[in-house]
C-alpha positions, 0 to 999 in steps of 0.5 A: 514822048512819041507824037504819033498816036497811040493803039488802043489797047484792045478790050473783049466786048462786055456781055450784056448784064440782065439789067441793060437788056430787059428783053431778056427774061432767062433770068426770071424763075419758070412760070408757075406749072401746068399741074399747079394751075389746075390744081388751085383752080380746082381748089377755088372751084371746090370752095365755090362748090362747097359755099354754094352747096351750104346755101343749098342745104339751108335753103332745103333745111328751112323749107323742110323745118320752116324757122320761128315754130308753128304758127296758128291751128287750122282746119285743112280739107283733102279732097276726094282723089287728090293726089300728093302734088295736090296736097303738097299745093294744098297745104303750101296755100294754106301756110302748113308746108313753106315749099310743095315741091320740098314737101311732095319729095320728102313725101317719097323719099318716105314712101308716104302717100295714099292719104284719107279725104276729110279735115285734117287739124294742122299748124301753120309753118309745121316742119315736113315731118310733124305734117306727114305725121298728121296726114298719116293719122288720117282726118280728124273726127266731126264734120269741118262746120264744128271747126272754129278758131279762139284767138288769144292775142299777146299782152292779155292778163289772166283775168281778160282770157278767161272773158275771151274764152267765154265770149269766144267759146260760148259753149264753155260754162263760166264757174267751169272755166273759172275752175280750171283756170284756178286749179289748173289739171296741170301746171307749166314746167317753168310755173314755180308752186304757189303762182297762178297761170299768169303769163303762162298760158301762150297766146296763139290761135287754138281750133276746137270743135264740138267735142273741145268746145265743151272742155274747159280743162283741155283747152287750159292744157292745151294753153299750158303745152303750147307755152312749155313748147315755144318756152323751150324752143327760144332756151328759156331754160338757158335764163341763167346764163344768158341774162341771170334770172331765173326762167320765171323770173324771164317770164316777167320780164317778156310780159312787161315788154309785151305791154310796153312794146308796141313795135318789135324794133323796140323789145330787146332795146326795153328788154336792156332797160330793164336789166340795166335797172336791176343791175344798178338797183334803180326802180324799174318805173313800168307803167304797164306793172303800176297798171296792173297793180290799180286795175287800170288798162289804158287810162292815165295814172295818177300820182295815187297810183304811183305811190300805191302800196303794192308789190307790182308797183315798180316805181316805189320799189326795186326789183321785179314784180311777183309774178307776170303782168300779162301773156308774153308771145314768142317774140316778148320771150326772145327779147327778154332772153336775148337783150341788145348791147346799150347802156340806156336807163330810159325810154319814152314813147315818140313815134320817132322814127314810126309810129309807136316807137320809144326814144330810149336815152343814158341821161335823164336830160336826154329822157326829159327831152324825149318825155317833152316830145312825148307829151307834145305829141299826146302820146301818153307820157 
């Protein structure tokens, strides 16, 4: 074997693998294009666009048709030469119209204008239309000192509505009224025969003036109307299907929760009690219904009065009671056709969180507890 040292066999340079020379970037694929870039940025701007342009429409939706229905009845004076800018201002201060400028837009967009001075007898939260309606039918007959207000506050029995009225109208003749009231000119749509008007005239605020002051049948119908309306407009057609009563039966049920309820918090929460009850056919043990039943407003119940021999008496019989116990208002309606999600069985008054809220319990160790606080705190329990 030779000493002298070998030559090297010759080897080519090896080209440098992608991997050993991170600067080199021929091997990535071609950034995205020009035309796609513009493309989904056209795309992202067009959703923003469309989102945006949905908010906007809901946002002009609710000033055109305000949502919750019409509030109370109102006397509202157009004055001499105003203009429609100074009636759109007008009735947006006075509560009818939620947005002037809304308001004094759709007004040309339907070439209305040129209205008549005088009083006009409007609603609070009325959709654009319903008040351009009105403001075309020009003012309203009779000078604006006959223009009065009757207020009937929710929760009231038939028989505390007839005294309303007297007290409120005192123009309205006592057996008349009494009359119109027990033989109704009209009958609800949601009033099955042989009822009365319990729980179907809405409480509300009503105008009348020196012609209506004097009509006891026209008020009652008004009365009726105004239910049928707010009835069907939360769906209490739709009983059946959304909490499986009848829509009278429905009734009940929100002239309970008015007289239960003493914040809004708390109405569908009752409104699920009272299901739950009849579901599993335990007795609904309402206050307000054994009230009703004995003639008794706020005064404690007695054991007599739970025991008592009475179809409204819900503590010694299941089911629902006859007929309503009171006039539900619009929120009453909701809950009951609108309960939340709960198992609760029991509710009792602590003021816990704020006042006039109930504690509403699935066990009746937990009610015993909350009916302890109640008690302790004099809330009636």
């Amino acid at each position: 074997m030779s000493d002298e040292p070998q030559e090297e066999a010759y080897r080519p340079p090896v080209a440098a693998t992608h991997s050993e020379d991170p600067q080199d970037w021929d091997w990535l694929p071609r950034r995205t294009s020009t035309l796609t870039r513009l493309a989904i940025i056209s795309a992202l701007l067009g959703v923003v666009v469309l989102i945006a342009s949905l908010w906007i429409k809901s946002w002009i939706d609710d000033r055109l048709d305000p949502p919750g229905g019409e509030g109370a009845e109102l006397v509202v004076n157009v004055p001499q030469g105003a203009s429609i800018n100074d009636i759109a201002r007008l009735l947006e201060d006075a509560g009818v119209v939620a947005n002037s400028t809304i308001f004094r837009y759709y007004l040309r967009y339907k070439d209305a204008g040129d209205f008549q001075a005088g009083n006009y007898a409007l609603r609070e939260n009325m959709p654009v239309w319903r008040a351009k309606d009105v403001l075309l039918a020009g003012p309203a007959p009779g000078p604006a000192a006959d223009a009065f207000r009757v207020v009937l506050p929710e929760g009231l029995t038939l028989a505390q509505i007839q005294a309303e009225l007297l007290e409120q109208v005192p123009t309205f003749d006592d057996d008349d009224l009494a009359r119109a009231l027990a033989f109704p000119p009209v009958r609800s749509d949601y009033q099955p025969a042989d009822t009365t008007l319990e729980g179907m005239l809405f409480p509300d605020t009503y105008l009348l003036d020196g012609v209506t002051a004097t009509d006891e049948s026209a008020l009652v119908i008004r009365l009726l109307s105004q239910f049928d309306a707010v009835a069907a407009e939360v769906g209490l057609d739709l009983a059946p299907e959304a909490v499986g009563v009848t829509p009278y039966e429905a009734v009940i049920v929100a002239s309970m929760i008015e007289r239960e309820a003493f914040i809004d918090e708390d109405r569908a929460k009752i409104a699920r009690v009272i299901y739950n009850r009849l579901e599993i056919g335990w007795p609904l043990q309402i206050d307000a219904a054994v009230r009703y039943a004995v003639g008794k407003t706020s005064e404690p119940l007695t054991t007599g009065d739970l025991s008592v021999e009475n179809p409204y008496n819900v503590y010694n019989r299941t089911g629902l009671p006859p007929g309503p116990i009171a006039a539900p208002g619009r929120k009453s309606l909701e809950a009951a056709l609108g309960p939340v999600d709960g198992s609760w069985l029991f509710y009792a008054r602590t003021d816990d969180p704020a006042p006039g809220a109930h504690t509403f319990s699935v066990s009746a160790e937990e009610h015993e507890a909350a009916v302890a606080l109640c008690r302790e705190r004099d809330l009636g329990c």
